[in-house]
C-alpha positions in Angstrom: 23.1 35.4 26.0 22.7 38.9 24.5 23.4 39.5 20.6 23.8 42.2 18.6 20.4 41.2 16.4 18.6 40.9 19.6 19.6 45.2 20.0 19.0 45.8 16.4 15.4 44.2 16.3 14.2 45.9 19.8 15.0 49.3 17.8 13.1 48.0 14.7 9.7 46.9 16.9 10.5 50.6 18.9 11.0 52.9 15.7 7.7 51.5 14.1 6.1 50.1 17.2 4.8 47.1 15.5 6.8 43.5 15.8 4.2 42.9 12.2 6.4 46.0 10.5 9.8 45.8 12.3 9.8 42.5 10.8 9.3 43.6 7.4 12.4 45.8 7.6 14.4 42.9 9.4 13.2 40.2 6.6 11.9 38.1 9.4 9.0 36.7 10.5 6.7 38.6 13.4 7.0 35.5 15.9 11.0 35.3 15.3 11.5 39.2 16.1 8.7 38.7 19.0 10.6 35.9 20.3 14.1 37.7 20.1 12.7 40.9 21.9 11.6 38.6 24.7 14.4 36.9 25.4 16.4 40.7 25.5 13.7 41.6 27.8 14.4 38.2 30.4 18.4 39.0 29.8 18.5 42.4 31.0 15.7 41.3 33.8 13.3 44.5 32.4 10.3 44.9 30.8 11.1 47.3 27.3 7.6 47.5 26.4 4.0 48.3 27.0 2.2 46.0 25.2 -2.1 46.1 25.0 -4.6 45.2 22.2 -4.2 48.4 20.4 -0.9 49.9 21.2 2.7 48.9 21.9 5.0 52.1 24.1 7.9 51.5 25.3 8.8 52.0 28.7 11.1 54.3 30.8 13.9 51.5 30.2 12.9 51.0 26.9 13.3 54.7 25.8 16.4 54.8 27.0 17.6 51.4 25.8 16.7 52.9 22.4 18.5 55.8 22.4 21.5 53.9 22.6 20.7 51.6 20.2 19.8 54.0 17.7 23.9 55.5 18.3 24.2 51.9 18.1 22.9 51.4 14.7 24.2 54.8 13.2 27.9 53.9 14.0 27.4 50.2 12.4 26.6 52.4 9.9 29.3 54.4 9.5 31.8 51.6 10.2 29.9 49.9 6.7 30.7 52.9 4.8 34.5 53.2 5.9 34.7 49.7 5.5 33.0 49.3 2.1 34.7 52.0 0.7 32.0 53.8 -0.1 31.3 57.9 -0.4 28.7 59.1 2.8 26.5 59.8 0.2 22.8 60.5 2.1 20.5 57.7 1.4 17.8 56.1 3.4 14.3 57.0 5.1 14.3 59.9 6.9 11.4 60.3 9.2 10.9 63.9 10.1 8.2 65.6 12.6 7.0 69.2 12.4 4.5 71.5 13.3 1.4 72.2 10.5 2.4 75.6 9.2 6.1 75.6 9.6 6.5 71.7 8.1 4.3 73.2 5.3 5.9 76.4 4.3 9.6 75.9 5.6 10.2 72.4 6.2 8.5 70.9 2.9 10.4 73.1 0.0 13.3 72.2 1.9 12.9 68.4 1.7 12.0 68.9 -2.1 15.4 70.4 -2.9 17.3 67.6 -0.6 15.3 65.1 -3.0 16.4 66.6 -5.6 20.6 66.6 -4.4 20.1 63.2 -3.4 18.2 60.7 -5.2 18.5 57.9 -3.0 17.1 59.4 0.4 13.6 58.6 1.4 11.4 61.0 3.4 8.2 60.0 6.3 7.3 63.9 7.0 4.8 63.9 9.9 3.2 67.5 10.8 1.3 67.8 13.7 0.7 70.7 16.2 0.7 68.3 19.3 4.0 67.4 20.8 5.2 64.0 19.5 7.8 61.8 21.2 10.7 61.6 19.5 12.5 57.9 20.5 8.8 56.4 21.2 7.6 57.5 17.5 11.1 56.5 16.3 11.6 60.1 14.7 15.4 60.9 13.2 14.5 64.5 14.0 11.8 66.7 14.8 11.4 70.3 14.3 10.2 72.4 17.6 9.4 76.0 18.0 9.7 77.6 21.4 11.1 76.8 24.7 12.6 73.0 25.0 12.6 71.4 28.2 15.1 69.2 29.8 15.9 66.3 28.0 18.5 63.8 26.8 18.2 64.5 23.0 20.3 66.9 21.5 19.2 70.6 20.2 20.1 71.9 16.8 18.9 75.8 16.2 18.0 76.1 13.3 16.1 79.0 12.9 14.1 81.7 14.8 11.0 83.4 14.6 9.5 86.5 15.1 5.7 86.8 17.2 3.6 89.0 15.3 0.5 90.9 16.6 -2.0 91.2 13.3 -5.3 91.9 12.4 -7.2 92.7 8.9 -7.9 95.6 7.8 -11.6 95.2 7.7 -11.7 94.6 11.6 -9.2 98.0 12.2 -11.7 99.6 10.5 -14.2 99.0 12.6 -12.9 98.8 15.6 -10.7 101.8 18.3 -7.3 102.0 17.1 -4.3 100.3 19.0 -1.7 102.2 20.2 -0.5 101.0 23.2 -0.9 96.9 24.5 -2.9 98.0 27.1 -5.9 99.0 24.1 -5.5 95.1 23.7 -8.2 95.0 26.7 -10.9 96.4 24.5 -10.6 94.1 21.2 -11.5 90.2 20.3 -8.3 88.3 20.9 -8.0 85.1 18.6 -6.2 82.6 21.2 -3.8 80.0 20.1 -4.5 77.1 22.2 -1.6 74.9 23.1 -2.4 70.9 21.8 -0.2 69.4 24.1 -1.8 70.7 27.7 -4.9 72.7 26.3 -3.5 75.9 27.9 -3.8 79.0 26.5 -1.2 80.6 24.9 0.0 84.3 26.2 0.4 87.1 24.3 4.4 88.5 24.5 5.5 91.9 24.2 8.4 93.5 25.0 7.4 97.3 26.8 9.8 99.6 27.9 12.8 97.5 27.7 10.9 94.9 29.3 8.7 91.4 28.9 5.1 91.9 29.2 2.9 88.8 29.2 -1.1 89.4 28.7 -3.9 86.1 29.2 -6.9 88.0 27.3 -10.1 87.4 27.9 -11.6 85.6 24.8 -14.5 83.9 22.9 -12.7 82.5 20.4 -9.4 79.8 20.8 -8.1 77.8 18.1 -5.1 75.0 18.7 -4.2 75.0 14.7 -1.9 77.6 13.7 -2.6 77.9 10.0 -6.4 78.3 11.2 -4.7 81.2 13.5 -3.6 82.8 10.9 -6.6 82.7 8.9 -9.3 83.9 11.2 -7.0 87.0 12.0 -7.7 87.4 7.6 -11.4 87.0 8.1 -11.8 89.9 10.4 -12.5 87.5 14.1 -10.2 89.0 15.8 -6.3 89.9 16.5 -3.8 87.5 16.9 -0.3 86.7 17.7 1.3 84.1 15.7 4.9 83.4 14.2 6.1 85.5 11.0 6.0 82.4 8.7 2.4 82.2 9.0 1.7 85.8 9.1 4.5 86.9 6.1 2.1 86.0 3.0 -0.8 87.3 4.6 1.1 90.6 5.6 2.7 91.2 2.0 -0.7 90.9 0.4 -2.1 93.4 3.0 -5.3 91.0 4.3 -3.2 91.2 7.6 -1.4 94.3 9.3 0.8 94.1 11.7 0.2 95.9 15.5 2.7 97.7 17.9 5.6 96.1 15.8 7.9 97.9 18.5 6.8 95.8 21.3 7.4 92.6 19.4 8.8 90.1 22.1 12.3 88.4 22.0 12.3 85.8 18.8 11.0 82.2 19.3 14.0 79.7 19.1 13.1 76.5 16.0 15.2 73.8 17.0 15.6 70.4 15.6 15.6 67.7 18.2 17.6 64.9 17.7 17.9 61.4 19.8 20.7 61.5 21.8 23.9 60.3 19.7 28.0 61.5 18.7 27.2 59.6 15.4 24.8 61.2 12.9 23.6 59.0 10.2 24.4 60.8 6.7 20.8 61.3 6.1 20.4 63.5 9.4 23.5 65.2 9.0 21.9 66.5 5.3 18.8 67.5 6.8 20.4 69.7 9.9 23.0 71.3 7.3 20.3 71.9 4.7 18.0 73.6 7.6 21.2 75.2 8.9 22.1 76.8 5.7 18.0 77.5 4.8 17.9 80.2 7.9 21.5 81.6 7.1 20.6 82.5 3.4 16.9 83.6 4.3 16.5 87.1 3.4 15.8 89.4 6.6 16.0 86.6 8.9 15.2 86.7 12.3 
Protein backbone atom coordinates (compact mmCIF):
# COMPACT_ATOMS: atom_id res chain seq x y z
CA UNK A 1 0.00 0.00 0.00
CA UNK A 2 1.21 3.48 -1.00
CA UNK A 3 2.46 6.09 1.88
CA UNK A 4 3.20 9.40 1.99
CA UNK A 5 7.09 8.63 2.93
CA UNK A 6 7.17 6.31 0.10
CA UNK A 7 6.38 9.98 -2.29
CA UNK A 8 8.53 11.95 -0.12
CA UNK A 9 11.72 9.60 -0.47
CA UNK A 10 11.21 9.09 -4.45
CA UNK A 11 11.63 13.04 -4.54
CA UNK A 12 14.66 12.87 -2.28
CA UNK A 13 16.55 9.90 -4.52
CA UNK A 14 15.15 12.29 -7.73
CA UNK A 15 16.36 15.80 -6.47
CA UNK A 16 19.89 14.49 -5.67
CA UNK A 17 19.80 11.35 -7.82
CA UNK A 18 21.56 9.31 -5.41
CA UNK A 19 19.51 6.76 -2.85
CA UNK A 20 23.48 7.23 -0.83
CA UNK A 21 22.53 11.26 -0.45
CA UNK A 22 18.58 11.25 -0.47
CA UNK A 23 19.16 9.18 2.58
CA UNK A 24 21.20 11.58 4.24
CA UNK A 25 18.52 14.21 3.97
CA UNK A 26 15.81 11.57 5.01
CA UNK A 27 18.07 10.33 8.17
CA UNK A 28 17.72 6.84 6.73
CA UNK A 29 19.75 4.22 5.64
CA UNK A 30 20.45 3.78 1.62
CA UNK A 31 18.86 0.15 1.56
CA UNK A 32 15.64 1.38 3.58
CA UNK A 33 14.99 4.41 1.02
CA UNK A 34 16.12 1.77 -1.92
CA UNK A 35 13.67 -0.54 -0.61
CA UNK A 36 10.78 2.02 -0.19
CA UNK A 37 11.32 3.49 -3.79
CA UNK A 38 10.88 -0.11 -5.06
CA UNK A 39 7.98 -1.04 -3.53
CA UNK A 40 6.36 2.67 -4.98
CA UNK A 41 7.73 1.47 -8.26
CA UNK A 42 5.70 -2.34 -8.05
CA UNK A 43 2.51 -0.13 -6.55
CA UNK A 44 1.99 2.12 -9.30
CA UNK A 45 3.14 -0.98 -11.86
CA UNK A 46 6.12 1.68 -13.44
CA UNK A 47 9.47 1.90 -13.56
CA UNK A 48 10.55 5.69 -12.02
CA UNK A 49 14.07 5.23 -12.72
CA UNK A 50 17.01 4.59 -14.96
CA UNK A 51 19.32 2.95 -12.97
CA UNK A 52 23.21 1.90 -14.39
CA UNK A 53 26.65 1.82 -12.74
CA UNK A 54 27.32 5.43 -13.05
CA UNK A 55 24.06 7.26 -13.31
CA UNK A 56 20.56 7.11 -11.92
CA UNK A 57 17.67 9.42 -14.54
CA UNK A 58 14.46 9.24 -14.04
CA UNK A 59 12.11 8.25 -16.51
CA UNK A 60 9.18 9.91 -18.53
CA UNK A 61 6.93 8.66 -15.51
CA UNK A 62 9.32 9.48 -13.09
CA UNK A 63 9.62 13.25 -14.17
CA UNK A 64 6.32 13.68 -13.99
CA UNK A 65 5.73 11.77 -10.77
CA UNK A 66 8.19 14.32 -9.41
CA UNK A 67 6.73 17.25 -10.36
CA UNK A 68 3.80 16.47 -8.35
CA UNK A 69 5.61 15.49 -5.60
CA UNK A 70 7.61 18.42 -5.41
CA UNK A 71 3.83 20.56 -5.21
CA UNK A 72 3.45 17.82 -2.93
CA UNK A 73 6.18 18.63 -0.54
CA UNK A 74 5.94 22.53 -0.87
CA UNK A 75 2.28 22.46 0.45
CA UNK A 76 3.27 20.01 3.48
CA UNK A 77 5.20 22.81 3.85
CA UNK A 78 3.14 25.47 3.95
CA UNK A 79 0.45 23.55 5.94
CA UNK A 80 3.69 23.16 8.78
CA UNK A 81 4.05 26.80 8.83
CA UNK A 82 0.20 27.71 9.24
CA UNK A 83 0.00 25.07 11.54
CA UNK A 84 3.07 25.89 13.72
CA UNK A 85 2.33 29.24 13.82
CA UNK A 86 5.24 30.30 12.41
CA UNK A 87 6.18 33.57 10.14
CA UNK A 88 7.02 32.35 6.14
CA UNK A 89 10.20 33.50 6.94
CA UNK A 90 12.59 32.11 3.73
CA UNK A 91 14.89 29.43 4.95
CA UNK A 92 16.24 26.31 3.36
CA UNK A 93 18.56 25.28 0.32
CA UNK A 94 17.86 26.77 -2.62
CA UNK A 95 19.35 25.16 -5.67
CA UNK A 96 19.52 27.55 -8.49
CA UNK A 97 20.83 27.01 -12.25
CA UNK A 98 22.17 29.74 -14.62
CA UNK A 99 24.10 30.48 -17.42
CA UNK A 100 28.11 31.51 -16.89
CA UNK A 101 27.99 35.21 -17.43
CA UNK A 102 24.59 36.14 -16.35
CA UNK A 103 24.76 33.70 -12.89
CA UNK A 104 28.07 35.57 -12.47
CA UNK A 105 27.28 39.17 -12.93
CA UNK A 106 23.37 39.27 -12.29
CA UNK A 107 22.34 36.27 -10.56
CA UNK A 108 25.43 36.11 -7.87
CA UNK A 109 25.16 39.90 -6.25
CA UNK A 110 21.66 39.10 -6.10
CA UNK A 111 21.95 35.87 -4.01
CA UNK A 112 24.50 37.85 -1.77
CA UNK A 113 21.97 40.45 -0.75
CA UNK A 114 19.12 37.60 -0.17
CA UNK A 115 21.82 36.13 2.22
CA UNK A 116 22.14 38.92 3.78
CA UNK A 117 17.85 39.54 4.41
CA UNK A 118 17.75 36.15 5.36
CA UNK A 119 20.08 34.32 7.38
CA UNK A 120 18.66 31.05 7.38
CA UNK A 121 18.43 30.29 3.52
CA UNK A 122 20.95 28.12 1.98
CA UNK A 123 22.13 28.47 -1.65
CA UNK A 124 23.52 25.34 -4.46
CA UNK A 125 24.19 27.96 -7.46
CA UNK A 126 25.03 25.87 -10.56
CA UNK A 127 26.16 28.00 -13.83
CA UNK A 128 26.58 26.32 -16.86
CA UNK A 129 26.02 27.32 -20.59
CA UNK A 130 24.47 23.88 -21.53
CA UNK A 131 20.81 23.36 -20.94
CA UNK A 132 20.19 21.49 -17.64
CA UNK A 133 17.05 19.66 -16.70
CA UNK A 134 15.18 21.15 -14.29
CA UNK A 135 12.94 18.13 -12.31
CA UNK A 136 15.86 15.50 -13.32
CA UNK A 137 18.74 17.81 -11.64
CA UNK A 138 16.09 18.61 -8.92
CA UNK A 139 16.58 22.51 -9.52
CA UNK A 140 13.98 24.91 -7.48
CA UNK A 141 14.62 27.26 -10.38
CA UNK A 142 16.70 27.98 -13.24
CA UNK A 143 17.45 31.04 -15.01
CA UNK A 144 17.04 30.89 -19.09
CA UNK A 145 17.81 33.44 -21.63
CA UNK A 146 15.97 33.28 -24.99
CA UNK A 147 13.15 31.42 -26.53
CA UNK A 148 11.57 28.61 -24.05
CA UNK A 149 9.98 25.74 -25.57
CA UNK A 150 6.84 23.88 -24.57
CA UNK A 151 6.92 22.62 -21.35
CA UNK A 152 5.02 21.83 -18.13
CA UNK A 153 7.11 24.08 -15.77
CA UNK A 154 6.05 27.48 -15.23
CA UNK A 155 7.81 30.81 -16.75
CA UNK A 156 8.67 33.74 -14.58
CA UNK A 157 10.23 36.98 -16.75
CA UNK A 158 12.36 38.32 -15.07
CA UNK A 159 14.38 40.33 -17.11
CA UNK A 160 15.43 41.11 -20.75
CA UNK A 161 18.26 41.66 -22.59
CA UNK A 162 19.53 43.53 -25.30
CA UNK A 163 21.93 41.70 -28.41
CA UNK A 164 24.77 43.80 -28.95
CA UNK A 165 26.95 43.78 -32.14
CA UNK A 166 30.71 44.88 -30.77
CA UNK A 167 34.11 44.90 -31.69
CA UNK A 168 37.45 46.66 -30.20
CA UNK A 169 38.75 49.36 -31.25
CA UNK A 170 42.05 48.02 -32.38
CA UNK A 171 40.22 45.61 -34.95
CA UNK A 172 37.95 48.90 -36.40
CA UNK A 173 41.05 50.36 -36.92
CA UNK A 174 42.22 48.05 -39.07
CA UNK A 175 39.61 46.89 -40.74
CA UNK A 176 36.61 48.78 -43.56
CA UNK A 177 34.15 50.50 -41.58
CA UNK A 178 30.55 49.01 -40.93
CA UNK A 179 27.76 50.88 -41.93
CA UNK A 180 25.26 48.74 -43.08
CA UNK A 181 24.82 44.68 -41.87
CA UNK A 182 25.41 43.70 -45.21
CA UNK A 183 29.51 45.15 -44.58
CA UNK A 184 29.17 42.17 -41.99
CA UNK A 185 30.12 39.88 -45.16
CA UNK A 186 33.59 41.28 -45.27
CA UNK A 187 34.76 41.02 -41.42
CA UNK A 188 35.83 37.90 -38.93
CA UNK A 189 32.63 37.07 -37.14
CA UNK A 190 33.28 35.58 -33.52
CA UNK A 191 30.31 32.79 -33.40
CA UNK A 192 28.61 31.82 -30.28
CA UNK A 193 28.09 28.29 -30.49
CA UNK A 194 25.00 26.87 -28.89
CA UNK A 195 26.15 23.94 -25.98
CA UNK A 196 23.05 22.29 -26.04
CA UNK A 197 22.85 21.10 -30.03
CA UNK A 198 26.29 22.52 -31.20
CA UNK A 199 24.45 24.82 -33.70
CA UNK A 200 25.55 27.99 -34.51
CA UNK A 201 24.09 30.82 -33.19
CA UNK A 202 22.62 33.59 -35.83
CA UNK A 203 23.28 37.00 -35.77
CA UNK A 204 19.74 39.23 -35.29
CA UNK A 205 19.07 42.51 -36.53
CA UNK A 206 16.17 44.36 -36.98
CA UNK A 207 16.41 46.39 -40.77
CA UNK A 208 13.89 48.48 -42.02
CA UNK A 209 11.22 47.66 -39.57
CA UNK A 210 12.02 44.24 -40.05
CA UNK A 211 13.98 40.84 -38.59
CA UNK A 212 17.10 40.01 -40.44
CA UNK A 213 18.83 36.82 -39.53
CA UNK A 214 22.63 36.32 -40.92
CA UNK A 215 24.75 32.57 -40.48
CA UNK A 216 28.40 34.16 -41.22
CA UNK A 217 30.91 32.45 -42.52
CA UNK A 218 33.59 31.98 -39.71
CA UNK A 219 36.94 30.53 -38.44
CA UNK A 220 36.42 31.14 -35.13
CA UNK A 221 33.20 29.73 -32.71
CA UNK A 222 33.24 29.69 -29.14
CA UNK A 223 30.19 28.03 -26.92
CA UNK A 224 31.29 30.19 -23.60
CA UNK A 225 29.77 33.48 -23.51
CA UNK A 226 32.23 35.23 -21.10
CA UNK A 227 35.01 33.83 -23.66
CA UNK A 228 32.56 35.69 -26.31
CA UNK A 229 32.84 38.64 -24.88
CA UNK A 230 36.44 38.56 -24.43
CA UNK A 231 37.84 37.66 -27.75
CA UNK A 232 35.59 40.48 -29.30
CA UNK A 233 38.27 42.72 -26.49
CA UNK A 234 41.27 41.10 -27.97
CA UNK A 235 40.66 42.27 -31.42
CA UNK A 236 39.49 38.35 -33.19
CA UNK A 237 36.69 39.47 -34.39
CA UNK A 238 32.97 41.05 -34.05
CA UNK A 239 30.51 39.58 -32.01
CA UNK A 240 27.01 39.57 -30.89
CA UNK A 241 26.41 38.83 -27.37
CA UNK A 242 23.88 40.04 -24.58
CA UNK A 243 24.42 43.61 -22.95
CA UNK A 244 25.42 42.09 -19.53
CA UNK A 245 28.42 40.78 -20.95
CA UNK A 246 29.24 43.49 -23.27
CA UNK A 247 28.16 46.69 -20.61
CA UNK A 248 31.71 46.68 -18.70
CA UNK A 249 33.56 46.09 -21.65
CA UNK A 250 31.59 48.93 -23.61
CA UNK A 251 31.93 51.65 -20.63
CA UNK A 252 35.61 51.08 -20.52
CA UNK A 253 35.72 51.57 -24.37
CA UNK A 254 37.89 48.04 -25.15
CA UNK A 255 34.41 47.23 -26.95
CA UNK A 256 32.27 49.50 -29.28
CA UNK A 257 29.20 48.86 -30.18
CA UNK A 258 28.00 48.42 -34.28
CA UNK A 259 24.73 49.50 -36.10
CA UNK A 260 23.05 50.05 -32.59
CA UNK A 261 19.94 50.88 -34.75
CA UNK A 262 19.48 47.51 -36.11
CA UNK A 263 19.66 45.91 -32.71
CA UNK A 264 17.00 43.01 -32.76
CA UNK A 265 13.91 42.70 -30.53
CA UNK A 266 15.33 42.05 -26.65
CA UNK A 267 16.01 38.45 -25.51
CA UNK A 268 13.38 37.36 -22.82
CA UNK A 269 15.49 35.88 -19.08
CA UNK A 270 12.95 33.80 -17.57
CA UNK A 271 13.13 31.78 -14.48
CA UNK A 272 11.75 28.34 -14.93
CA UNK A 273 10.07 26.78 -12.24
CA UNK A 274 8.77 23.01 -11.77
CA UNK A 275 5.26 22.97 -12.31
CA UNK A 276 3.42 23.92 -8.92
CA UNK A 277 0.37 26.62 -7.33
CA UNK A 278 2.46 26.32 -4.09
CA UNK A 279 5.80 28.17 -4.04
CA UNK A 280 8.05 27.23 -1.13
CA UNK A 281 9.12 30.60 0.75
CA UNK A 282 12.55 30.25 -0.35
CA UNK A 283 11.51 30.42 -4.31
CA UNK A 284 9.03 32.95 -3.79
CA UNK A 285 12.23 35.24 -2.37
CA UNK A 286 14.25 34.50 -5.17
CA UNK A 287 11.48 35.33 -8.09
CA UNK A 288 10.53 38.61 -6.04
CA UNK A 289 14.21 39.56 -5.47
CA UNK A 290 14.93 38.88 -9.43
CA UNK A 291 11.60 40.61 -10.10
CA UNK A 292 12.31 43.72 -8.30
CA UNK A 293 16.38 43.46 -9.52
CA UNK A 294 15.23 44.26 -13.38
CA UNK A 295 12.42 46.87 -12.22
CA UNK A 296 14.99 49.05 -10.31
CA UNK A 297 17.90 48.46 -12.91
CA UNK A 298 18.85 51.71 -14.33
CA UNK A 299 18.08 51.80 -18.29
CA UNK A 300 16.70 48.45 -18.37
CA UNK A 301 15.80 46.67 -21.24
Amino acid sequence: MKNLSQFLNFSAVARHRSFAQAARELGLAPSSVAKSVARLEKDLGARLFHRTTRALTLTEEGRTLFAKCESLAAQIDALDLMSLGESDEPSGMLRIGAPIGYGVRIVLPLLARLRELHPALEFDLRLSDGRVAVLDEGFDAVVRIGQLEDSTLIAHKIDEQQLVLCASPAYLSMHHPIRSIHDLAHHTVIVFRLPTHGRDRPLEFIEKGRPVTLTPNTSFRISHGEALAEAAVLGIGIAQMPQFLAQQHLAEGALVELLPRCRPTPLAVNLVLPGSRVRAARVRALVDALTDAHRARPGRG
